[in-house]
SERO-4910 file (N, C-alpha, C, O; in steps of 0.05 Angstrom, whole numbers):
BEGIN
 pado doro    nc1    nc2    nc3   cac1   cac2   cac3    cc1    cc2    cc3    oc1    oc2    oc3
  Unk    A    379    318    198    393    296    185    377    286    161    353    284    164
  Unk    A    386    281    141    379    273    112    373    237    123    381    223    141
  Unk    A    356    235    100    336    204    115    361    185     97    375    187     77
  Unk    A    358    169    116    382    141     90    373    125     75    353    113     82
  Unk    A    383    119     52    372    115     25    366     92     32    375     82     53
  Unk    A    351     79     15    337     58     14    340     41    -17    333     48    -39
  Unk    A    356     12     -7    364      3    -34    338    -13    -42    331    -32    -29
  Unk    A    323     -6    -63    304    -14    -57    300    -47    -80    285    -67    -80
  Unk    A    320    -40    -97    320    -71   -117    341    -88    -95    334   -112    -96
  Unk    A    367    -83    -74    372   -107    -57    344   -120    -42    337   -143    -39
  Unk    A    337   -101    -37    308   -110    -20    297   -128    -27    295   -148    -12
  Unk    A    286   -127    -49    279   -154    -63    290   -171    -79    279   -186    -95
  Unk    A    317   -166    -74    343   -184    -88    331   -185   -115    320   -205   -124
  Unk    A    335   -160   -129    338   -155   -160    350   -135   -169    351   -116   -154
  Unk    A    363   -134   -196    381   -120   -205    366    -90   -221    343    -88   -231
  Unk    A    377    -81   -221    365    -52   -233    348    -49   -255    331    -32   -258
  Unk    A    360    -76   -280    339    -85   -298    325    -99   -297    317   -106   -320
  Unk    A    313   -111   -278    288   -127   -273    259   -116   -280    243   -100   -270
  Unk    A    259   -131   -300    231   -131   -305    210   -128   -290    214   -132   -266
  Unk    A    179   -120   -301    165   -115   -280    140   -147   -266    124   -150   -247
  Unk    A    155   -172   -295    147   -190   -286    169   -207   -269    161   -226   -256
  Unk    A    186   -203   -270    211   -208   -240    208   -191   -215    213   -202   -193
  Unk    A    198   -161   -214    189   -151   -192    156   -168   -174    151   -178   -152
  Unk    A    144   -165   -197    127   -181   -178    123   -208   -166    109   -215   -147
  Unk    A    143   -224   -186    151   -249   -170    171   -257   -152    175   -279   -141
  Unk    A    181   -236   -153    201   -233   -123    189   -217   -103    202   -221    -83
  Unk    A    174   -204   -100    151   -188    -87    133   -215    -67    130   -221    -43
  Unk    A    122   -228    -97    105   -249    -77    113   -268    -65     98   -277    -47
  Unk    A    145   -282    -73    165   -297    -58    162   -284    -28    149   -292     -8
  Unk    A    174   -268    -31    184   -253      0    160   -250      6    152   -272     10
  Unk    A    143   -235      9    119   -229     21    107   -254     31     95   -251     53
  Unk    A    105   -279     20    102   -302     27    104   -309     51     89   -320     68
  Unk    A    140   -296     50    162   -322     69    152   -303     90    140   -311    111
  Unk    A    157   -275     84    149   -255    119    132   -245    125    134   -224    138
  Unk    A    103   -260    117     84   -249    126     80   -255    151     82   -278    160
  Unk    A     75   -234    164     74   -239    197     48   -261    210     45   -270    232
  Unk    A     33   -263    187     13   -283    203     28   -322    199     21   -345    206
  Unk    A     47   -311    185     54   -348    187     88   -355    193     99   -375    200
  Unk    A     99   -325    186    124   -327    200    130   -339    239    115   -332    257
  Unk    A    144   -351    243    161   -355    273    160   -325    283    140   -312    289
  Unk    A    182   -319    282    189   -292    286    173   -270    280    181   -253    264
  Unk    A    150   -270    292    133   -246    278    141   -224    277    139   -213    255
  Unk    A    155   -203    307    172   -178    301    189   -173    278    189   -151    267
  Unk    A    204   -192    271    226   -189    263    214   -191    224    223   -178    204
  Unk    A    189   -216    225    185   -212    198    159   -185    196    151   -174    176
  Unk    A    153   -183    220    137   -145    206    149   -131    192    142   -122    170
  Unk    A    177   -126    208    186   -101    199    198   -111    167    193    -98    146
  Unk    A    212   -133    170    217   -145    136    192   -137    113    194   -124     93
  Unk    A    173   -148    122    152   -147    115    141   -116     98    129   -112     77
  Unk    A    153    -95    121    141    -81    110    158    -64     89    151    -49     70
  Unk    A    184    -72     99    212    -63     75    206    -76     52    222    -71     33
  Unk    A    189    -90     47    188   -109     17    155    -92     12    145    -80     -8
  Unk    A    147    -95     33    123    -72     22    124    -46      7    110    -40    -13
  Unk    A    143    -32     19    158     -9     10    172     -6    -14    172     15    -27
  Unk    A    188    -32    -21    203    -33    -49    186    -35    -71    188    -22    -92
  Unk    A    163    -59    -63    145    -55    -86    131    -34    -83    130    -25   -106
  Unk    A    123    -24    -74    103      3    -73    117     23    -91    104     42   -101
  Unk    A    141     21    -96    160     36   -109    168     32   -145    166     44   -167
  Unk    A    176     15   -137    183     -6   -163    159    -22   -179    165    -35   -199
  Unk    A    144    -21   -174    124    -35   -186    113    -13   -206    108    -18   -229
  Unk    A    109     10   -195     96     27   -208    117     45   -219    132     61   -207
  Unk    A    116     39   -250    142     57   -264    141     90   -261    162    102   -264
  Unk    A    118    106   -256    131    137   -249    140    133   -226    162    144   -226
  Unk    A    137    124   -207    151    121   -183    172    110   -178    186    117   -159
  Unk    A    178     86   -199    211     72   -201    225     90   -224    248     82   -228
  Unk    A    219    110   -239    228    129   -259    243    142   -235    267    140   -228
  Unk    A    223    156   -225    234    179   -198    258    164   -188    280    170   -194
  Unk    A    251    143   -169    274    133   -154    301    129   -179    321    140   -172
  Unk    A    301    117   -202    322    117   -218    345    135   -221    369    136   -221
  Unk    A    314    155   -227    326    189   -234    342    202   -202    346    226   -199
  Unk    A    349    185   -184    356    198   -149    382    178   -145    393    176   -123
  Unk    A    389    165   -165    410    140   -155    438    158   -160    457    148   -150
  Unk    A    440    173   -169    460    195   -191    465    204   -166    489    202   -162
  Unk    A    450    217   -139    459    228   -110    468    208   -100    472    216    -77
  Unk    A    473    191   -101    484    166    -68    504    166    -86    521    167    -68
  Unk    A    520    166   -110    543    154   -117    569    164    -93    591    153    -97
  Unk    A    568    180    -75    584    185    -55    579    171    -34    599    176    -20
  Unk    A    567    157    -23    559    139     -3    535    161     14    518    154     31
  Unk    A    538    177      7    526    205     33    493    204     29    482    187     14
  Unk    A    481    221     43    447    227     38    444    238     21    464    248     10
  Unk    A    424    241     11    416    256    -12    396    286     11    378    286     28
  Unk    A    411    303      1    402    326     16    383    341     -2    395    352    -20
  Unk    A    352    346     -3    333    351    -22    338    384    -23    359    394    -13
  Unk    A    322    397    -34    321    440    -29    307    439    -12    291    421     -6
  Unk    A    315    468      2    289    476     22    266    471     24    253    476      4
  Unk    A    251    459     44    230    459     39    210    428     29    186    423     30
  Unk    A    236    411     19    229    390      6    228    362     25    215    343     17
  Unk    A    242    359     49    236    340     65    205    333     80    187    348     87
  Unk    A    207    306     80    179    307     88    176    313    114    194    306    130
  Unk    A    152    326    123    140    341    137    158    369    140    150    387    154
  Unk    A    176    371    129    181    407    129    164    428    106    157    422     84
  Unk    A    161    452    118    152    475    105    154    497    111    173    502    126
  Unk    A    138    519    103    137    544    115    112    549    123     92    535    120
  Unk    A    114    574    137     89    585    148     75    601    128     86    602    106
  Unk    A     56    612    131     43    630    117     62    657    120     56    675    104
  Unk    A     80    662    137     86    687    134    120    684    122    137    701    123
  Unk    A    122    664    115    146    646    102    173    634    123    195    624    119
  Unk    A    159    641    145    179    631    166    180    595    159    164    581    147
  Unk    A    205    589    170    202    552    180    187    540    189    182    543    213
  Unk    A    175    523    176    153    511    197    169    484    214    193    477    214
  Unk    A    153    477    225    154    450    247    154    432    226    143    438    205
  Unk    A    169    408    230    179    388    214    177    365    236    181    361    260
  Unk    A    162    347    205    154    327    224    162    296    216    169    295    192
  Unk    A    164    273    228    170    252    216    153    232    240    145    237    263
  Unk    A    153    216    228    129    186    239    143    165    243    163    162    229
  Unk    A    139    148    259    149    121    264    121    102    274    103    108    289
  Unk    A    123     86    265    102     59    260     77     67    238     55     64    248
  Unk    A     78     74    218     63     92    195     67     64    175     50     59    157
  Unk    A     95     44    180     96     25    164    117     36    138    123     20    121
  Unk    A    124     58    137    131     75    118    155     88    128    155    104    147
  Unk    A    182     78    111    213     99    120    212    128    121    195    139    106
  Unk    A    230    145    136    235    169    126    239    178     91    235    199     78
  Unk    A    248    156     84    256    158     51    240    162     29    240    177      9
  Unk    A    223    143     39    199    132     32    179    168     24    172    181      5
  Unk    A    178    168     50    158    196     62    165    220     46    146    234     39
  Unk    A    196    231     36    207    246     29    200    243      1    189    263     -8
  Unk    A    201    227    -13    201    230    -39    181    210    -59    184    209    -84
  Unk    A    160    196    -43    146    179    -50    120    184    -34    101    176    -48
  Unk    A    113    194    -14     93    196     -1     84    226     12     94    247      3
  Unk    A     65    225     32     51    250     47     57    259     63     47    282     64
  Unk    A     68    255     74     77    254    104     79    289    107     91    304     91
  Unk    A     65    296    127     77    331    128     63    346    116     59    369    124
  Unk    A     50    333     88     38    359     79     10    375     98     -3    368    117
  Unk    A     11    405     77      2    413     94    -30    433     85    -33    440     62
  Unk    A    -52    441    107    -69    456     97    -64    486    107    -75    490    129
  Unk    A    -55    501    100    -58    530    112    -78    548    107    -77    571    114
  Unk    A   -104    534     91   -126    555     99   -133    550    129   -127    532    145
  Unk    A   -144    567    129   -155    578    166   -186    584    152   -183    603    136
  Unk    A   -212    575    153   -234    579    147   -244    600    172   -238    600    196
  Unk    A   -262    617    154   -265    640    175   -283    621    200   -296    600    196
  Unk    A   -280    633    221   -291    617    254   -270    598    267   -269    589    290
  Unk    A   -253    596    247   -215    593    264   -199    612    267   -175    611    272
  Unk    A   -213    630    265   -198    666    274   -206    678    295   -230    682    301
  Unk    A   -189    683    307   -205    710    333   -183    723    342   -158    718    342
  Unk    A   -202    751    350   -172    772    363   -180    771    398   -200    765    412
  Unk    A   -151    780    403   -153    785    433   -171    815    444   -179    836    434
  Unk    A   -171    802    468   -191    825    472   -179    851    469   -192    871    463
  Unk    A   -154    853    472   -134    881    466   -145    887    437   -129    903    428
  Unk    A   -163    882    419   -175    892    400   -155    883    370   -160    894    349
  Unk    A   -135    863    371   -132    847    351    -93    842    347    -82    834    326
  Unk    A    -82    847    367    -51    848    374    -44    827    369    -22    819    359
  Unk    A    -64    814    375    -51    782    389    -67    760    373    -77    743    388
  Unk    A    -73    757    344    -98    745    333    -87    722    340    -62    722    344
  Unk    A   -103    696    344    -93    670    348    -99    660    327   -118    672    317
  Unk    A    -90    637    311    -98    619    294    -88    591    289    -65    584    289
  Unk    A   -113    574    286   -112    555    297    -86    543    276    -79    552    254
  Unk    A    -74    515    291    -51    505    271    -60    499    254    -84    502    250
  Unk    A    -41    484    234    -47    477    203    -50    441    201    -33    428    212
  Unk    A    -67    429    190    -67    398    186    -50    382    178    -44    387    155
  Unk    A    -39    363    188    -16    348    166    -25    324    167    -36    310    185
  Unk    A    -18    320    139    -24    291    120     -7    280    120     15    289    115
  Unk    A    -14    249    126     18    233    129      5    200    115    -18    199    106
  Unk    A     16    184    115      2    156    106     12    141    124     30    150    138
  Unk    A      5    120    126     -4     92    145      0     78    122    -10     81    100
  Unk    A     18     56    132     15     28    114    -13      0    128     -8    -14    147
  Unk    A    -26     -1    119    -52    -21    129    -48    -48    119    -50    -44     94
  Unk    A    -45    -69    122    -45    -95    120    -83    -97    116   -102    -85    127
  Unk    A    -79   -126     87   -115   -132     81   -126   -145    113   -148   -140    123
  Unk    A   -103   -163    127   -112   -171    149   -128   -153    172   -148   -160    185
  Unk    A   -111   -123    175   -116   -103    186   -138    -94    182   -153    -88    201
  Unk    A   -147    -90    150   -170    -67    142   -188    -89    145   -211    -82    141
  Unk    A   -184   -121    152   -206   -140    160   -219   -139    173   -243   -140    170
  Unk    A   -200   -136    199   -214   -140    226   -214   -113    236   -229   -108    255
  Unk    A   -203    -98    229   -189    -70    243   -169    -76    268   -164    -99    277
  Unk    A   -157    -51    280   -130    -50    298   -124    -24    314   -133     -2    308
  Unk    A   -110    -30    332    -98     -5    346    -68    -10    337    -55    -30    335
  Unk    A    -64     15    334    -34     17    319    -31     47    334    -45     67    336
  Unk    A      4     35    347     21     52    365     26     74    344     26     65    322
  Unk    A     30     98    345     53    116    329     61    138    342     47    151    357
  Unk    A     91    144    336    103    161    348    108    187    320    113    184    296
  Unk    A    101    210    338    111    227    321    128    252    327    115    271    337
  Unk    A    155    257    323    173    271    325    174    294    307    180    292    283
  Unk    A    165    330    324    165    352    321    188    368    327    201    367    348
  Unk    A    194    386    304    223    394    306    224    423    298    228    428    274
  Unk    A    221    446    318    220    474    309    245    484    294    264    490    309
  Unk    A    248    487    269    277    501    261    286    533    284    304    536    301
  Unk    A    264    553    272    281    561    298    282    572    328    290    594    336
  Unk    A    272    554    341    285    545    365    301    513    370    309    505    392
  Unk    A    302    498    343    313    484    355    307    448    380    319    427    385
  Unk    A    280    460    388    262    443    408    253    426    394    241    436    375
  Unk    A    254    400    397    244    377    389    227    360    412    234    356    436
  Unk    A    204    352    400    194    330    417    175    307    407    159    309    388
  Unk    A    178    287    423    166    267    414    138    256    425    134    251    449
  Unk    A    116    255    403     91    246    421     82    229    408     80    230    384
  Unk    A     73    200    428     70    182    419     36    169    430     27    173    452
  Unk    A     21    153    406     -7    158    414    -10    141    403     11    131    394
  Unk    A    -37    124    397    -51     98    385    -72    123    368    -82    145    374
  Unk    A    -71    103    342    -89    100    322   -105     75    320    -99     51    323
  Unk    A   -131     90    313   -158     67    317   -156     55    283   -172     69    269
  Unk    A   -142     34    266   -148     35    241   -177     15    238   -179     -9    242
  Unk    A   -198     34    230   -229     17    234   -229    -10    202   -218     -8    180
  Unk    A   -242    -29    210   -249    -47    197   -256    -38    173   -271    -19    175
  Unk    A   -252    -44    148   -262    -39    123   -252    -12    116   -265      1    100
  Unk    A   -225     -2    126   -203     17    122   -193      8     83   -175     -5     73
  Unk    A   -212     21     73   -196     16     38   -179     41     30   -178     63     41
  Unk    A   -169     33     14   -144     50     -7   -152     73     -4   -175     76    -12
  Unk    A   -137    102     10   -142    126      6   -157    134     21   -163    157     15
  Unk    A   -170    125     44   -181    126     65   -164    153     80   -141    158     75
  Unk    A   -182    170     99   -160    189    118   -175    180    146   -199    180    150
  Unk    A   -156    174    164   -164    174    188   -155    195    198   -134    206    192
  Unk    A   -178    209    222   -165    238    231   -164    233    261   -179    220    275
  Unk    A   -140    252    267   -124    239    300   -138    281    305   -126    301    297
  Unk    A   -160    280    317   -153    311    328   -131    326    340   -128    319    364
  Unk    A   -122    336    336   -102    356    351    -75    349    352    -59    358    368
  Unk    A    -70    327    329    -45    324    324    -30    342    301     -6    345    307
  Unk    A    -33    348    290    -27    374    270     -2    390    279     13    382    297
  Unk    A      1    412    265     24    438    273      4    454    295    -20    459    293
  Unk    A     22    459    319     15    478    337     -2    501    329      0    507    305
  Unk    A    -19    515    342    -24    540    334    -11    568    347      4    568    366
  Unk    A    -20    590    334     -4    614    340    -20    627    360    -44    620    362
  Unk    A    -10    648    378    -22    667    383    -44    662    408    -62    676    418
  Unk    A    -33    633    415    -55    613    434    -72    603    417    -94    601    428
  Unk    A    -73    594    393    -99    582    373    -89    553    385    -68    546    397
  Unk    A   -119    533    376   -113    503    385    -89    490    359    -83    502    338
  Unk    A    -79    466    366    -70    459    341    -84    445    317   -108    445    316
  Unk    A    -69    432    296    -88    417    274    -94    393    281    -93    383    304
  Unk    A   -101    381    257   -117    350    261    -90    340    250    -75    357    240
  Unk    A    -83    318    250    -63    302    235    -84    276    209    -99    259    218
  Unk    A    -81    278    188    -95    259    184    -85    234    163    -74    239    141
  Unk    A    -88    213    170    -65    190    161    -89    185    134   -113    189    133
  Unk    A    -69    175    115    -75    164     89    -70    130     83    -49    121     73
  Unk    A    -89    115     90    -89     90     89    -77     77     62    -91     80     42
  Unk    A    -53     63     60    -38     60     42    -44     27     46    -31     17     64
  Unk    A    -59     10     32    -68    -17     30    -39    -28     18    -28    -22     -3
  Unk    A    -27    -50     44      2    -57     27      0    -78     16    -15    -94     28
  Unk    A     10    -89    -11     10    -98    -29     10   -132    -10     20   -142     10
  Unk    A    -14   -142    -37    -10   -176    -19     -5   -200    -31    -22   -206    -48
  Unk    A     12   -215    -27     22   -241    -48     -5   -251    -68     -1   -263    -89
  Unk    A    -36   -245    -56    -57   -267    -60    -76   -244    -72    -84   -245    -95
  Unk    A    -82   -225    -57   -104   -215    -69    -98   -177    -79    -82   -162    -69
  Unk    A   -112   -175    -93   -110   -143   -109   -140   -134   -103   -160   -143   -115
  Unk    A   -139   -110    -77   -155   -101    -77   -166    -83    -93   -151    -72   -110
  Unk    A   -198    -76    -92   -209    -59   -107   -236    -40    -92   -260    -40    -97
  Unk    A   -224    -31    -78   -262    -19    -63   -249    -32    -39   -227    -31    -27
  Unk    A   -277    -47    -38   -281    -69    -11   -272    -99    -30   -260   -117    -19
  Unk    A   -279    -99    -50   -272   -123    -66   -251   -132    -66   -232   -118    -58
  Unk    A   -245   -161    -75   -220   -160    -70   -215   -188   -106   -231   -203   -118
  Unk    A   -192   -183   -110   -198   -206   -141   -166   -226   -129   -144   -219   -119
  Unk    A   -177   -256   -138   -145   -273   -133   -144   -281   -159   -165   -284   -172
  Unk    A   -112   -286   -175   -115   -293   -188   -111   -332   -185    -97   -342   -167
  Unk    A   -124   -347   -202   -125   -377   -200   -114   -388   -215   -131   -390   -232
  Unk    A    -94   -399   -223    -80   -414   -245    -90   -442   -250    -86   -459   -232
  Unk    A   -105   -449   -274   -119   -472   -282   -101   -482   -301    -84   -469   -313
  Unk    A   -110   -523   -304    -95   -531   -322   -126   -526   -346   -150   -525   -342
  Unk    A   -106   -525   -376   -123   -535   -388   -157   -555   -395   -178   -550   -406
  Unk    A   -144   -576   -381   -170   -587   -371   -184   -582   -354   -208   -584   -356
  Unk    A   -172   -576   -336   -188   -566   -321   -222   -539   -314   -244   -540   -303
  Unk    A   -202   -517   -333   -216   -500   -354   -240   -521   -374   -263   -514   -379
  Unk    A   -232   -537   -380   -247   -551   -402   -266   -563   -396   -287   -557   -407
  Unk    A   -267   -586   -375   -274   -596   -361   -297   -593   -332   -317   -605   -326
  Unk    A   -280   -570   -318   -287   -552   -299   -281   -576   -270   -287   -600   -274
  Unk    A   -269   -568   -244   -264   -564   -230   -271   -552   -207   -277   -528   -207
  Unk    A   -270   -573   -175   -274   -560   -152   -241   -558   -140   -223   -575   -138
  Unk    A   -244   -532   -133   -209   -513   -122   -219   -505    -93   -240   -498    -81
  Unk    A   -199   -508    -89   -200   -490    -59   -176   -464    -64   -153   -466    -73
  Unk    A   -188   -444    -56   -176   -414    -59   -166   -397    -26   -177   -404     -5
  Unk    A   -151   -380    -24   -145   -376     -1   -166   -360      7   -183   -362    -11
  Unk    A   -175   -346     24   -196   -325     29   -185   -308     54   -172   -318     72
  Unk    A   -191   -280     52   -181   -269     89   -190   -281    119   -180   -281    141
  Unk    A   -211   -289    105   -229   -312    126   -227   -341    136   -238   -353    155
  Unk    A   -207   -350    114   -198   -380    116   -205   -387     88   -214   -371     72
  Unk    A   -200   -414     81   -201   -425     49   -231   -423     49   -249   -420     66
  Unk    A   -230   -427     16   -264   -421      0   -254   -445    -18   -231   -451    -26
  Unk    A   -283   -459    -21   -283   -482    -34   -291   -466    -64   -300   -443    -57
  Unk    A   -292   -468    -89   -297   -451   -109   -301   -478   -134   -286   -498   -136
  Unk    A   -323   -473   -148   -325   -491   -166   -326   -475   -194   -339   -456   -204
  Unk    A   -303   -494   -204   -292   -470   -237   -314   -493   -257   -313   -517   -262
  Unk    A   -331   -474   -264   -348   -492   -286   -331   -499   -315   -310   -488   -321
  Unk    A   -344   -521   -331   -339   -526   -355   -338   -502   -375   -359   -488   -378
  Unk    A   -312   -496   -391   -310   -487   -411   -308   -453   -396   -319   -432   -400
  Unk    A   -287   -464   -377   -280   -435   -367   -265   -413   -387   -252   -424   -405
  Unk    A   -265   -394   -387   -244   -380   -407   -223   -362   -390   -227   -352   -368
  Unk    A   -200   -360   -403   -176   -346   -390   -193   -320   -387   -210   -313   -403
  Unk    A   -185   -307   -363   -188   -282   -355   -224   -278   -339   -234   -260   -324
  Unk    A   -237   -305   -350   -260   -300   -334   -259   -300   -308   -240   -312   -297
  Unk    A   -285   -283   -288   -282   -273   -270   -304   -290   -254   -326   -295   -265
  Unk    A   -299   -296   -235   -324   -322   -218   -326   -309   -199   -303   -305   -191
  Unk    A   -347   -295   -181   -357   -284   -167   -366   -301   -142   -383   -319   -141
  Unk    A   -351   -289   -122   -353   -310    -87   -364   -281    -70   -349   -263    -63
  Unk    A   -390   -282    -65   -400   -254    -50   -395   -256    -23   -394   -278    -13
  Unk    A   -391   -235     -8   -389   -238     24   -360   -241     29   -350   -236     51
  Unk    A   -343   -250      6   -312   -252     21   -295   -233     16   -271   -240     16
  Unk    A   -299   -201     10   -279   -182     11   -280   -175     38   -280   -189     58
  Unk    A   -280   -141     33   -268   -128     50   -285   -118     69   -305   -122     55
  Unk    A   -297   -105     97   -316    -99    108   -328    -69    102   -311    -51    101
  Unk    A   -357    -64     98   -365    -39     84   -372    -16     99   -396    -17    102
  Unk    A   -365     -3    107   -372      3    135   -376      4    155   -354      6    166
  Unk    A   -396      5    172   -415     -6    201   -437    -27    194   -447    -40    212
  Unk    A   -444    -28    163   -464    -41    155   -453    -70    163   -471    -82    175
  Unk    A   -433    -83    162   -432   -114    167   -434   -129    141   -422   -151    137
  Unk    A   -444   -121    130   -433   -120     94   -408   -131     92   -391   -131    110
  Unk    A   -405   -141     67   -372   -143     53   -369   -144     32   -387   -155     19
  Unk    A   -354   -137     22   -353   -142    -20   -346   -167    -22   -340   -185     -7
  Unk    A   -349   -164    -47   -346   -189    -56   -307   -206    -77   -292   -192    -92
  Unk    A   -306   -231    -72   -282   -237    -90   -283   -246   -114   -294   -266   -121
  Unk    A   -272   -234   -123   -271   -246   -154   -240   -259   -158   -217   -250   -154
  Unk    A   -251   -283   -167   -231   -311   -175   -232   -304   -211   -251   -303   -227
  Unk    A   -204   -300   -212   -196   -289   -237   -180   -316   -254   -156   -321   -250
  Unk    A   -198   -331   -274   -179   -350   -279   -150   -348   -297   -150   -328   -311
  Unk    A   -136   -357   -299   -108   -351   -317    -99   -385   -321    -82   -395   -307
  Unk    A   -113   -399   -341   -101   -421   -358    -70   -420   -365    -60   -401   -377
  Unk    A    -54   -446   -354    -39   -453   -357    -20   -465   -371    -13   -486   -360
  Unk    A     -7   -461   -392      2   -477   -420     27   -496   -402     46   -487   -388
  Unk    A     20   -528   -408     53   -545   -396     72   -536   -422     66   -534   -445
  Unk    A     92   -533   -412    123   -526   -425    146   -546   -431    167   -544   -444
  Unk    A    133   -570   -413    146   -592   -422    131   -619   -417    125   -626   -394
  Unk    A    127   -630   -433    114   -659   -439    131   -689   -437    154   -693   -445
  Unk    A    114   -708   -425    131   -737   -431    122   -743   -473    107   -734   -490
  Unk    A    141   -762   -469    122   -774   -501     93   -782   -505     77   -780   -524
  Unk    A     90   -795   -476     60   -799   -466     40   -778   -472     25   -777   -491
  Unk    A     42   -765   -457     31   -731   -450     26   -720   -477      7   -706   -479
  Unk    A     47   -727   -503     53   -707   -521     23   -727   -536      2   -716   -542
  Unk    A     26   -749   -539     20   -766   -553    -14   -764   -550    -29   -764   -570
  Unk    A    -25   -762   -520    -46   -755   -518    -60   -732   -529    -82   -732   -540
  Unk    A    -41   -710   -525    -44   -686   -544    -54   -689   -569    -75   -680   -578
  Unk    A    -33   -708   -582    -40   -713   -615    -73   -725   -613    -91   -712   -621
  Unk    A    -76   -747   -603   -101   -758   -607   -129   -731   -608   -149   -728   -622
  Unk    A   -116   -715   -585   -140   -691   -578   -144   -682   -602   -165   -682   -615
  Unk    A   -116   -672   -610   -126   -649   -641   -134   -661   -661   -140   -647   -680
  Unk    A   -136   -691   -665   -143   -700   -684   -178   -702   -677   -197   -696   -692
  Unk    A   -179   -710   -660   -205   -724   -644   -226   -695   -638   -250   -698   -633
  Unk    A   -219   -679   -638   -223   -655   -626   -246   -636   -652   -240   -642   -675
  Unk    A   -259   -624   -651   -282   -614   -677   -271   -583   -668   -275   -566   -686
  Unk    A   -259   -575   -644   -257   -549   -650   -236   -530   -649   -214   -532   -638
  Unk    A   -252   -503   -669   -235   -495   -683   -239   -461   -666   -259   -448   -660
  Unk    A   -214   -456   -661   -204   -427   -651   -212   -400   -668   -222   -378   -662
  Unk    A   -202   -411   -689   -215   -387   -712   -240   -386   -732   -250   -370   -748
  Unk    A   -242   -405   -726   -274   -409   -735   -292   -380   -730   -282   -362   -717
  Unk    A   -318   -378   -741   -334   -350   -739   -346   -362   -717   -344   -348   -697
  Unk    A   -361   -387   -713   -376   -400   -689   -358   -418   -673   -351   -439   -686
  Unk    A   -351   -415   -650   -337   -423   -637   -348   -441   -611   -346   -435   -588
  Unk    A   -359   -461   -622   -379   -474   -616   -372   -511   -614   -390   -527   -608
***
């Protein structure tokens, strides 16, 4: 069965021309409202949660909202979009060009749709390094070789790659021809300090092997899902802070969110847009070391857009009262 499309601008209640500064502010709306650590309903806002994960993961990044654009031209019938041979995720061939086993995941955080034409899911290694070969003792009738690896992704929450988790997943194997399908379902260890691009490896979850060979490793691709507050980087992690004017000018004590709980943060005098304030110890975890990166508080100065007469009036006094000058050579 062909995977079912995924509307991915209703998802985040936007229209096909939405900008990419309307995607991310409808991104961080919703992600807000269903984040499972402050939602009621936690089941119910995961799975939301992770459908809005999914849309931006898509849409946000224009070769990947190009692709999906370029695929809307197939649903104009209501039907699936049925890819070529070969092109569903986790289907392939063998090395000897037979069908291979086709595979699909459930709790990965990630749709069938998703998997097919946006992600890993399935792919595959068919080298066999020599010492994964052997013949039968009948002198080589029967060579066995071990199965092939498949690569799939995992969606990871920053909360997740915090603390780390056991995460259920089922995975459904499907021989074209015979026909036999089955389902095996197992826990994944996702370890603490799990960053972007990470592979966790499940031994012996892979494609079967031949000939009596053992099977492959399965190995998941840690996909860090996008978060209303922070933009990871490494272990690091950057928020951005919206200051008033004076504040910037002046300088200011803020309180900032942290994965840990709030951070008190003190924005010095004569902050500048885009400067970066450095809070060590509050990213992401570095290993086994007990380590953590560090956050960077990214400031972004705020222009008011609308003034009382008051407000405006104070203004005037500043620029008159005021010695400095923007374009000046010394800015001082």
């Amino acid at each position: 069965m062909p995977a079912a499309f995924k509307d991915y601008y209703t998802t985040l209640g936007l229209s096909k021309s939405a900008t990419e500064v309307e995607i991310k502010k409808s991104f961080r709306k919703l992600a807000r409202k269903y984040h499972p650590d402050v939602a009621k309903d936690k089941k119910t806002a995961e799975e939301k949660f992770k459908e809005i994960n999914e849309a931006n993961e898509v849409l946000s990044d224009p070769v990947k909202r190009k692709k999906y654009d370029e695929l809307g031209a197939n649903w104009q019938d209501g039907g699936g979009y049925r890819p070529p041979p070969g092109g569903r995720a986790g289907a392939g061939h063998r090395a000897d060009g037979t069908p291979a086993q086709e595979f699909h995941f459930e709790g990965t955080g990630f749709s069938d749709f998703f998997e097919q034409f946006f992600g890993g899911a399935g792919r595959r290694n068919y080298g066999f390094p020599s010492g994964e070969q052997e013949f039968t003792a009948d002198g080589g009738a029967g060579r066995a070789r071990r199965g092939a690896d498949i690569e799939g992704d995992i969606l990871v929450t920053l909360e997740e790659a915090m603390l780390g988790t056991m995460r259920p997943i089922s995975m459904q194997t499907a021989d074209p021809r015979s026909g036999k399908a089955e389902t095996h379902s197992f826990t994944v260890r996702i370890p603490a300090g799990a960053t972007d691009g990470r592979r966790i490896r499940v031994p012996g979850k892979g494609a079967e092997g031949t000939g009596g060979g053992v099977a492959g490793d399965l190995y998941l691709r840690v996909r860090l899902a996008a978060h209303p507050d922070f933009r990871p980087r490494g272990a690091d992690l950057y928020y951005d802070l919206d200051l008033a004017p004076w504040e910037a000018v002046l300088g200011e004590q803020v309180i900032v969110p942290g994965l840990s709980g709030a951070i008190k943060v003190r924005i010095p005098p004569g902050t500048a847009s885009g400067q970066q304030l450095r809070v060590r110890a509050q990213g992401l975890p570095i290993g086994k070391s007990g380590d953590r990166g560090d956050l960077y508080v990214v400031s972004n100065i705020q222009i008011p857009t609308e003034m009382t007469d008051a407000e405006r009036e104070l203004w005037e006094k500043l620029k008159v009262a005021s010695s400095f000058d923007p374009r000046s050579d010394s800015k001082t």
